[in-house]
Structures are given as C-alpha cells and as structure tokens.
C-alpha positions in Angstrom: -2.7 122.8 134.2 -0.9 121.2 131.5 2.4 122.2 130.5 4.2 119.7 128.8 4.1 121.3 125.5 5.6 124.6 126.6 8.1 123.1 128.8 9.4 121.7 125.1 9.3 124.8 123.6 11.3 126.5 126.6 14.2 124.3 126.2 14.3 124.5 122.3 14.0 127.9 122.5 17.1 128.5 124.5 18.8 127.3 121.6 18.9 130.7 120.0 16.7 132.7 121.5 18.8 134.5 124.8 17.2 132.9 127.9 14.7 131.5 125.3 12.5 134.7 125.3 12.9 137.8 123.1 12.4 139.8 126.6 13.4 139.5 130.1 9.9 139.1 132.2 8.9 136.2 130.2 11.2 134.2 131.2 9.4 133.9 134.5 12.7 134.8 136.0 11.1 136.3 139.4 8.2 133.1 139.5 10.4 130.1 138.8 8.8 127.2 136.4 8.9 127.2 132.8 6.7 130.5 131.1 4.1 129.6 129.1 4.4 129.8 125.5 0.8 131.4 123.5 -0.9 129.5 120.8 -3.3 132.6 120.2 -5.9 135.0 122.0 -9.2 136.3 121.4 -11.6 138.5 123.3 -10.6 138.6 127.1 -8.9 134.9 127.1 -5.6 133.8 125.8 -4.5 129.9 125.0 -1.1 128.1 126.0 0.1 125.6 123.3 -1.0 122.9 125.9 -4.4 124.0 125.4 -4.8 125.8 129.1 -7.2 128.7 128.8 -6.7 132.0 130.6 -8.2 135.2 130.8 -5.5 138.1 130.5 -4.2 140.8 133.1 -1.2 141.0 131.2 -2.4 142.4 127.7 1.2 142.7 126.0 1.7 145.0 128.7 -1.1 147.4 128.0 -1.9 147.3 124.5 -4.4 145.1 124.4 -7.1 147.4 125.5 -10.4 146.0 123.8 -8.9 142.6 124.0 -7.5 140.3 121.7 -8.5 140.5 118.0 -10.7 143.1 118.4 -12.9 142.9 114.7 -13.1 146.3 113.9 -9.0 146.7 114.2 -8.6 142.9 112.5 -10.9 144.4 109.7 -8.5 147.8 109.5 -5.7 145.3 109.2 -6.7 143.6 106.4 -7.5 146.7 104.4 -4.3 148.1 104.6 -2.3 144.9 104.2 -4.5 144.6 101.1 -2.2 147.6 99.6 1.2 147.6 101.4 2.5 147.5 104.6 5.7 149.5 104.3 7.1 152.4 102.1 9.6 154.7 103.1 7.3 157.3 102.9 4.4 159.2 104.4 0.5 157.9 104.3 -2.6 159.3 105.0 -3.2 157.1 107.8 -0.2 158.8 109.7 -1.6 162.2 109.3 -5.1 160.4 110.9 -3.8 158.9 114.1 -1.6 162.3 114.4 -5.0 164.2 114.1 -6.7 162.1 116.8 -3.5 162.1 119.0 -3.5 165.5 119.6 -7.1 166.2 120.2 -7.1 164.0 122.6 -3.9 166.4 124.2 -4.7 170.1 124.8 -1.0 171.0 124.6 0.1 169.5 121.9 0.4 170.3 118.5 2.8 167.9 116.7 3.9 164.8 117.7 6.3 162.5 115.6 6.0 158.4 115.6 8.5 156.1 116.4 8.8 152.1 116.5 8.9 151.6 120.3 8.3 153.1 123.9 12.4 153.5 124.4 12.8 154.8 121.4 9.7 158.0 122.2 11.3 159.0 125.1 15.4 159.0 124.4 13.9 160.8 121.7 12.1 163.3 124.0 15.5 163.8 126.4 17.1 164.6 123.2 14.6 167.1 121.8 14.4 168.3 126.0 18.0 168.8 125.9 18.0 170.9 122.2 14.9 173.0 123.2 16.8 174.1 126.6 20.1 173.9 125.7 21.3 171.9 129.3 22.6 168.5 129.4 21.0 167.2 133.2 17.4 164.9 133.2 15.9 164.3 136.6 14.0 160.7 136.7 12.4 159.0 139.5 13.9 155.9 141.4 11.2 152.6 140.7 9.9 154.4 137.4 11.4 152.5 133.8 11.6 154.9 130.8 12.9 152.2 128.5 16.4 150.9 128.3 18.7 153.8 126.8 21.8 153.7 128.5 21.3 157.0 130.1 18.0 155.9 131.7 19.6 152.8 133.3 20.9 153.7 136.4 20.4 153.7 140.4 20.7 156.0 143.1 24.4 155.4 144.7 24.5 154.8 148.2 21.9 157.1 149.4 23.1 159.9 147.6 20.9 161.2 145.4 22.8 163.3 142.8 25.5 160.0 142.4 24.0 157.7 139.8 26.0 154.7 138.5 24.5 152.4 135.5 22.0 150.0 136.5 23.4 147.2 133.5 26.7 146.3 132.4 27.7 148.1 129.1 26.2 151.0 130.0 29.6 153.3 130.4 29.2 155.8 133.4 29.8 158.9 131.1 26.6 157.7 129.5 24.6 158.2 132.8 26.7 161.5 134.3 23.3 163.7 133.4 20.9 161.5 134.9 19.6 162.6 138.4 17.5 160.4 140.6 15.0 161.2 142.7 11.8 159.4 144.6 9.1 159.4 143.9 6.7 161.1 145.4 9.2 163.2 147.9 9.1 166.7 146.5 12.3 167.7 148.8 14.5 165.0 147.0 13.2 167.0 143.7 14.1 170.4 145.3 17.6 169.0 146.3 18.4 168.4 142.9 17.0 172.0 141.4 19.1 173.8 144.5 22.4 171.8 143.1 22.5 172.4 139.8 20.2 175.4 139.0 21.2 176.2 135.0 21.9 172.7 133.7 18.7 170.7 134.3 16.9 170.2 130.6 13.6 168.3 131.8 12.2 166.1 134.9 10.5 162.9 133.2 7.7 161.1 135.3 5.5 158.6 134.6 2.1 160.3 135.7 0.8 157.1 137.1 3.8 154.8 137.9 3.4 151.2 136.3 7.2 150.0 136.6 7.6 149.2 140.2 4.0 148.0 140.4 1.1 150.6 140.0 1.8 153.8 142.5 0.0 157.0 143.0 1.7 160.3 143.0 0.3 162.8 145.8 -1.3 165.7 144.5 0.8 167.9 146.5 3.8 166.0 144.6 2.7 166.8 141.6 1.9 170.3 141.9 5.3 170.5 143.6 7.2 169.6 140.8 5.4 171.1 138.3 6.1 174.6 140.3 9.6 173.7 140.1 9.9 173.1 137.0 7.7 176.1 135.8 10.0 178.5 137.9 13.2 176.9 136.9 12.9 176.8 132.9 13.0 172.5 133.4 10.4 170.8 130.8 8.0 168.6 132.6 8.3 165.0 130.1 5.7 163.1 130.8 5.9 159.4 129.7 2.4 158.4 129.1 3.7 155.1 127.2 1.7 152.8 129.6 -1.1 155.1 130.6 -1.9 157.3 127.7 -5.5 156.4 126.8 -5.7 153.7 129.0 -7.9 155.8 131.9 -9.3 158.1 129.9 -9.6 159.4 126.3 -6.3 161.2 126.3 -3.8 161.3 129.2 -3.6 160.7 132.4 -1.9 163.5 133.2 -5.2 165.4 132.9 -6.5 163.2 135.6 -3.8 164.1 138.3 -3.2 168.2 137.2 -0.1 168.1 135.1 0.6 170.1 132.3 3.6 168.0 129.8 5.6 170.1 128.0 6.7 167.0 126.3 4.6 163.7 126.1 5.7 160.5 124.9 3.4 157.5 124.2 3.5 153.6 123.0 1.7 150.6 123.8 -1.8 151.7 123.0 -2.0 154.1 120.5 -0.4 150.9 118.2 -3.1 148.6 118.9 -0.6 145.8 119.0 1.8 147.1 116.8 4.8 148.4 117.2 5.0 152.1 118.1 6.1 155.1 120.2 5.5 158.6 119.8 6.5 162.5 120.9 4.8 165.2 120.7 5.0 168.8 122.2 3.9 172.1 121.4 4.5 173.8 118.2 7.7 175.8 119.4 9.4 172.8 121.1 8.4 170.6 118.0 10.1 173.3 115.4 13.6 172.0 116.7 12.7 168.3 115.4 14.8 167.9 111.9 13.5 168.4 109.4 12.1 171.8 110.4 15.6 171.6 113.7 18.5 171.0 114.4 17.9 167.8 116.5 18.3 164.5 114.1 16.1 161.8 114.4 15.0 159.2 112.2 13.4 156.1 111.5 13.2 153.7 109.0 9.8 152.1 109.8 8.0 155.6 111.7 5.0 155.4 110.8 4.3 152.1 109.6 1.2 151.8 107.7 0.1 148.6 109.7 0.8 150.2 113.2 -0.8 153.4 112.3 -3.4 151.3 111.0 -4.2 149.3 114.0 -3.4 152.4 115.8 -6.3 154.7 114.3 -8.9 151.5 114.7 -8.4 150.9 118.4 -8.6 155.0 119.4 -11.7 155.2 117.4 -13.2 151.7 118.9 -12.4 153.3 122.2 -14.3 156.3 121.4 -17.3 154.5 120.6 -17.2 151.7 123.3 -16.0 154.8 126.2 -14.8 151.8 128.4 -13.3 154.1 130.8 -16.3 153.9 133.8 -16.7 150.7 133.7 -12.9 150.2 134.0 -13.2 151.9 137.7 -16.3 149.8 138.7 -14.3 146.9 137.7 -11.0 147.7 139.5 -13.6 149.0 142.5 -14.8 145.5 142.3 -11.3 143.5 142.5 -10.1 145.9 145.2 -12.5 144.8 147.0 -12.2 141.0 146.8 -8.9 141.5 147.5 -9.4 143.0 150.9 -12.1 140.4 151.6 -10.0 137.4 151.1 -6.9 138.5 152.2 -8.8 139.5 155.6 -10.3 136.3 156.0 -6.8 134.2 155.9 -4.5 137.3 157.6 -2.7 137.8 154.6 -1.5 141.6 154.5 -2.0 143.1 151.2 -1.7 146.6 149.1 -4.2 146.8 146.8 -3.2 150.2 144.6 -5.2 150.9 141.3 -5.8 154.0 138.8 -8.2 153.3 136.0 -7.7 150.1 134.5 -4.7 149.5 136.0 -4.0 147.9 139.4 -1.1 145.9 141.7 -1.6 144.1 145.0 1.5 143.7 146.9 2.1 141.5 149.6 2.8 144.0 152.2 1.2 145.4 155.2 3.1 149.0 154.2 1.3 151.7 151.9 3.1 151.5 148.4 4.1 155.2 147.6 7.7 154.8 146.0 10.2 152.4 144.9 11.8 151.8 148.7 8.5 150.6 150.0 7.4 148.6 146.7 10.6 146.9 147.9 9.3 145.5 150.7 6.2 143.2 149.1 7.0 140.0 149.7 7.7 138.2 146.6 7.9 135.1 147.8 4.3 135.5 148.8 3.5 137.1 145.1 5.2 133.8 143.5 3.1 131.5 145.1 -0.1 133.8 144.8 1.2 133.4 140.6 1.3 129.9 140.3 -2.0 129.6 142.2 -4.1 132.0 140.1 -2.5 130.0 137.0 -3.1 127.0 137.7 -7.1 128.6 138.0 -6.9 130.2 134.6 -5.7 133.7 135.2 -2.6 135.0 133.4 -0.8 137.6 135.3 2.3 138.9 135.3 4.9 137.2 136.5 6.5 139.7 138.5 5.6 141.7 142.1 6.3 144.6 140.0 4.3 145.2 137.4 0.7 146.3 136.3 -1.9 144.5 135.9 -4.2 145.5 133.1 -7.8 145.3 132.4 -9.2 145.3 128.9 -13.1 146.3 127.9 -13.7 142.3 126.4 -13.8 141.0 130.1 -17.2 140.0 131.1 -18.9 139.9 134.5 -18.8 135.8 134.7 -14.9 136.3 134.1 -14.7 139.0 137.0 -16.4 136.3 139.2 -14.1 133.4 137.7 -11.1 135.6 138.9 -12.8 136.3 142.1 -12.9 132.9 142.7 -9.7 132.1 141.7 -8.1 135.3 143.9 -9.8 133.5 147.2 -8.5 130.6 146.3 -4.7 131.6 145.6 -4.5 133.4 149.0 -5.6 130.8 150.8 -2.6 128.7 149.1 -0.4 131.5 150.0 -2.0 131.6 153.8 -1.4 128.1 154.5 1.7 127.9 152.9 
C-alpha cells in the first residue's frame, strides 16, 4: 500500500484546511497514520492519489447507494447542469423528488428540503416545538442528530435529566431542553415523561442507530416509546438521515413498527449532493412559514443539482430493488466474521440491519452506547490498517456504519472475505 502521495497532501493540507480535513473522521483521528486522500471512484471501488484501489464500505457515509458514478444519475446531472444549477426559486424537479418522498412515507404529506442532515432535524425540533408549544426534546445517549448546539450534549454523571454540552462553545442554556436517555431502556424514557409531564415537545430516535456503530432497538423498546409518546402528546421525530431508503423503499421505521410524526432525511435521497429534508403530516407541516409561524429558510433548498441527483438515484433504486440482496449480502459477511474470528479467538459483535452492519471487538452484545463503549478499539485500529493495506476502505472509527452499495459484485464479497480472515489474524497475533 503506497502512500507517499497522500502523506504530501496531508501535511499541505493542514495549511488551511483545520486538521487538514473539512470533517473530523477523516482525519483518521481514532486509527492513527495519515488518511487517505481520493483521486476518484466508480462502481463499487474507489482510488487513493497513490494509485491504491479499494472497494468502499464507507460510501460518503451512506449516500452512495448504487455506487460511485452511477450512469443513469451522471446522465441526470448533465441534463440539468445543461440549464442551470441554481436559482432562487422553485423547479419542477423539487416538486418530483417531493412526490416520490412521500409515497414512499404513508404519513406524510409535505416535506420541505434543506442543504444538510443537521440542518433537517434542528429544523424538525423547531417545527416539534411550534406544533406542541413545549420547549424539552428527549434524545438517546450514543445516537448523533447533527451538530446544533442543543443536540451536543452528555448525560451528567449518571443522572439522566442533567445534560451539560458535549463541545466547547456550546453555552449550557443552549442545551437546558435536551433530555438524555439510552437507548433501548424504556424505564430511562419513562423517568423522563414522569419528570416533566407538560413540557416535553418530541423524543427523536434514530430507528436503526448508525452513530455509535450500527444497534438494534428491541421491539418492546420501540412499542414502549411510541405508547408513551402517543399518551403523553410528545411527537415521535424520527431521523431517518442514514437509513431512509437504505433497507427498504421508504423508511426503516416501517421495518421495526414506528409511526414518525415527524421524519427527517439526508444522505440518500441527494444521491451525493447535498441535502436534508422534513416532512410530517399536513397539520404539523401548516405551521412551516410560509403557510406558519415557524421561520425557516434556505438559500440553496432545493437545489436543482441535488434534487436532480436526488430523483435519479430513488428511481434507479426502484428499478434495481437492491434491498434482498442487501440482506443475503450482510447474511454472508456476518457469517465470515464469526468464522474467522472463531478460528483465531478473537471475540467479536457482528450487528447488521439491511445494508448496514458493525463488528465490534467485544465479547458483550452491543444494545446502547455504554456497551458500544466497551469494543476494543485498539483491536478495531489494527483490524483498519490490515483490511487497508488488502484493499478495503472502511471507516476509520469503532463507531460507525459500514455501508453496502448494489455495485459490489460476488468476486468483491470474496476479495473482502479474504481480506477479513486475513486482518483478524493480524489482530490475533498481535
């Protein structure tokens, strides 16, 4: 593995870039070495500027769900770049993906675009907050909804109802209405209700957590929270950013029994492209300006080449219905996983929904943030290099999903097969 080029790049970047990356995971913070820098991507693989090949787990973080440069979105593209790629004002390609986005949601009726994940859901505690008219969001400990300041924050000291902020600059007034709970312990939920039972706007969950590696909820979890919520007047947000369309043709909330009263999406539904969205049912939607009271705005929402790329990829999805062969896939890795670890005694977690998946490096079953925590990262690090240096791009932390994406093939299932075997037997004999 050759990586003289990038190492170059690294250290010019740092020159103006902060930490020489535009993000914080790809600076390899968690992994150590130098992070790669991409020359371009097609299909399943991706390409260093050192000329290293790699097939992708990473697929910007979900987006890339047909793989890179997909032709039928490429050829979208370049029809709408061929007339403009930004006007102030409404197209008809907006109206399209809005058409397709909601079919695709039972309970929805509007939804309004944005220009990022973040964005979508401080959006939706806004619009939570207006609809209800209470101030206090519950959110789950080990699940990321962005970075708005009132999202960033930790349990205090085993007390669940104290939250302080999780970044400096985020003041604590910013983060009084934020509750946390964990994930999948419904009593922690209930303790919250029981403490403040007229001032609690919405609970947000990530159906499928992605943001402390991937995690299941319990279905007795999530009908426990969503009988909460229907009996105390609390809106159920679900943030579908990483999952929406990514196990199914719509959300993955159908998949596990939960009804959103507000949904908000990215990654995906973009194709590539910059985007968020929210959308709810017609009453909640009437309080969005201009038809509400609650102000917001943006001044590239909707942007014709986002929509655009957007619309292509839901419809190429539609034809191509990936979604089985995305189980017999993950079926597949699980399954080398458990093989190889077994054979060199390495203890692993193998969790997977749909086309997502995370093994930890732990002998514990991952059902929250607390025992996420205890995968051993040291393992996962040199697991990282070793898969690199065989061709496979993960990502480089214990703690995120890995993503699957309908261009990989059977010979590069068996190519990371082999190269899975080989990095836990660097990791065994380490």
């Amino acid at each position: 593995m050759k990586t003289q080029k990038s190492v170059e790049l690294y250290i010019k970047a740092q020159q103006h870039l902060v930490g020489g990356v535009n993000s914080p995971v790809r600076a390899f913070k968690s992994v150590g070495g130098s992070p790669i820098f991409i020359e371009k991507g097609f299909g399943s693989k991706i390409y260093d500027v050192d000329g290293n090949e790699y097939i992708d787990f990473v697929q910007a973080y979900g987006p890339m769900i047909l793989g890179h440069r997909m032709p039928s979105v490429e050829k979208a593209l370049k029809e709408t770049l061929n007339v403009g790629y930004a006007f102030g004002a409404t197209t008809e390609l907006e109206i399209q993906l809005a058409e397709i986005v909601c079919d695709a949601f039972p309970h929805m009726d509007k939804v309004r675009f944005v220009n990022s994940g973040t964005e979508a859901v401080f959006s939706a505690l806004r619009l939570a907050r207006a609809y209800s008219g209470k101030n206090k969001i519950i959110k789950f400990s080990g699940c990321y909804h962005g970075h708005a300041d009132s999202l960033l924050v930790a349990a205090g000291s085993g007390v669940a109802t104290f939250c302080l902020p999780d970044s400096q600059g985020v003041p604590v007034d910013a983060v009084k209405n934020t509750l946390i709970a964990e994930y999948n312990n419904l009593d922690s939920v209930k303790m919250l209700v029981k403490s403040f039972p007229n001032d609690i706007a919405g609970i947000i969950i990530e159906p499928i957590a992605g943001n402390m590696g991937v995690v299941l909820p319990t279905p007795e979890f999530i009908a426990g929270i969503q009988k909460l919520a229907c009996e105390n007047n609390i809106l159920m947000i679900v943030d579908e950013v990483m999952t929406g369309f990514r196990s199914k043709f719509g959300g993955a909330q159908d998949l596990i029994n939960l009804q959103a009263d507000i949904t908000t999406f990215g990654k995906i539904i973009g194709g590539g492209f910059p985007v968020g969205a929210y959308g709810a049912r017609d009453e909640i939607m009437q309080k969005v300006s201009p038809l509400g009271e609650m102000y917001q705005a943006g001044t590239l929402s909707g942007n014709p080449m986002s929509m655009s790329a957007g619309l292509a990829t839901l419809k190429e999805l539609k034809k191509q219905n990936p979604y089985t062969q995305f189980e017999k896939n993950t079926t597949f890795l699980e399954e080398i996983f458990y093989q190889s670890a077994q054979k060199y005694g390495v203890a692993v977690q193998f969790n997977r929904f749909g086309s997502m998946f995370t093994p930890f490096f732990t002998a514990k079953n991952v059902t929250n943030f607390k025992t996420a925590q205890l995968a051993d990262t040291q393992k996962f690090k040199r697991f990282f290099w070793a898969m690199m240096e065989q061709g496979v791009f993960l990502p480089p932390s214990q703690f995120e999903s890995w993503f699957l994406s309908s261009a990989m093939t059977s010979t590069d299932l068996q190519k990371v097969a082999n190269a899975v075997d080989y990095a836990l037997y660097k990791v065994a004999i380490h």
